[in-house]
N, C-alpha and C positions, 0 to 999 in steps of 0.2 A: 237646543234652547226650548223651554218650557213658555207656554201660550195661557195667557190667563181669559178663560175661554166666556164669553161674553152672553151665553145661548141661557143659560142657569139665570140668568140678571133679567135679562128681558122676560120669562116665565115669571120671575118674584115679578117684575113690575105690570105682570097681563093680569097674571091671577090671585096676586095680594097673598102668595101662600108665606108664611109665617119664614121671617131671614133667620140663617147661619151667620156665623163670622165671617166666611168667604165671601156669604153672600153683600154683607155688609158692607167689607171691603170693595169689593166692586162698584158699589155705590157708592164709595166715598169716594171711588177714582175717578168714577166718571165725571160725577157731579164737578169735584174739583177741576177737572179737566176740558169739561163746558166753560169753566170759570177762569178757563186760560191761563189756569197754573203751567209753572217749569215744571220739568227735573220731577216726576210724579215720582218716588221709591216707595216700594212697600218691604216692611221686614217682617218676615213672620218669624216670628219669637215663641211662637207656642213651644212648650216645654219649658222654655227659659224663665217665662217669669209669669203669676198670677193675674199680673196686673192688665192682660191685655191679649188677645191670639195675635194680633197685626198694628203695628204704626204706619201709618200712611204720613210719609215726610213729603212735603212739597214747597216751593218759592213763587210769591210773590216779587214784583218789581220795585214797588212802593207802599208804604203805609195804608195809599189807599185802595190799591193792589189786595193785598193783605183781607185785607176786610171784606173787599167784593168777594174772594173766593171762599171766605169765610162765613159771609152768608149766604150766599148761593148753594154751598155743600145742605148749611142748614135749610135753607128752603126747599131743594132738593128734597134729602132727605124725609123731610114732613112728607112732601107732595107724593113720594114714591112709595111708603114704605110706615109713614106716620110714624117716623124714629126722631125722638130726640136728644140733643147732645146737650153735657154738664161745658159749658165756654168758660175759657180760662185765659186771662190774657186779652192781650188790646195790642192793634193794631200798632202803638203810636210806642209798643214794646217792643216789635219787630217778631214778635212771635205769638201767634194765637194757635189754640190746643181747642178742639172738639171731642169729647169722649162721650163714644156710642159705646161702652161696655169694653167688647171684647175689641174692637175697634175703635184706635187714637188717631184723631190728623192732627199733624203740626203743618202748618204754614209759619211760615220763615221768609225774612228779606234772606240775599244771598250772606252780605255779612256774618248775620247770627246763625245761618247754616250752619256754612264755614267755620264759623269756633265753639258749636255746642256738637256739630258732626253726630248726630247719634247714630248713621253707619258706620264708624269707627267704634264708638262706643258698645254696640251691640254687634260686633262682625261676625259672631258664630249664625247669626240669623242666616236664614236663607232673603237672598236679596232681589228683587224680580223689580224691572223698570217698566212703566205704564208706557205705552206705546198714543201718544197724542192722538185726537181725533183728526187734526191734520193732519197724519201720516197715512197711508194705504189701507192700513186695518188696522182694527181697534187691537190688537194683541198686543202680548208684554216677552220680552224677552227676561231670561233668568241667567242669573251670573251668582254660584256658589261662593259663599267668602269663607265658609267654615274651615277648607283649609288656606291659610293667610300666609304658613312658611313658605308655600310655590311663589307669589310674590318677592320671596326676599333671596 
């Protein structure tokens, strides 16, 4: 299992030196993750598509759920890093999109997860799961999906 190693994030945030996408991502993990998001996924897609090195997919419980992790990611991020994100989407949509460039979060109720699935939609990504701050360590375990026929 691969560990998304947490030592790189806390330098960006001691000594302001200038963020990576990884580094980004990390930031938008945590941040979400203070904000008592579910189910943290990150897909890195680099290669695959232009539009992005990382989606950061995560669940809210409620609308208003939704929104607090929503801002919190963005208050986060200013206060850490003075990054900000193009908001896309409302709460009261069941899906709001932050894009910091090379780094997208969706927040999602479980619902619209469940039938937009963009880990299905993108399963060649490499798929790595954010390890809660309520669990023992901050790490993330990784689970390859690029081959999918072992599955079937």
């Amino acid at each position: 299992m691969e560990e998304i190693e947490t030592d790189a994030l806390d330098e960006v945030l001691v000594t302001g030196n200038a963020m990576d996408s990884e580094e980004t991502m990390r930031m938008v993990c945590r941040a979400a993750d203070e904000a008592k998001a579910h189910e943290i996924t990150v897909m890195d897609v680099r290669g695959q598509t232009i539009v992005a090195d990382f989606f950061v997919v995560c669940t809210g419980t409620s609308t208003t759920h939704i929104q607090s992790i929503s801002e919190g990611v963005q208050d986060k991020l200013r206060e850490w890093a003075q990054a900000r994100a193009k908001r896309e989407g409302g709460a009261q949509s069941f899906w709001m999109i932050l894009d910091y460039g090379d780094v997208i979060l969706h927040v999602f109720d479980e619902g619209t997860r469940e039938f937009y699935d963009l880990e299905h939609l993108w399963a060649d990504a490499k798929v790595t799961t954010w390890a809660s701050s309520e669990d023992d360590s901050s790490t993330a375990s990784s689970e390859d999906t690029t081959d999918s026929s072992a599955a079937s």
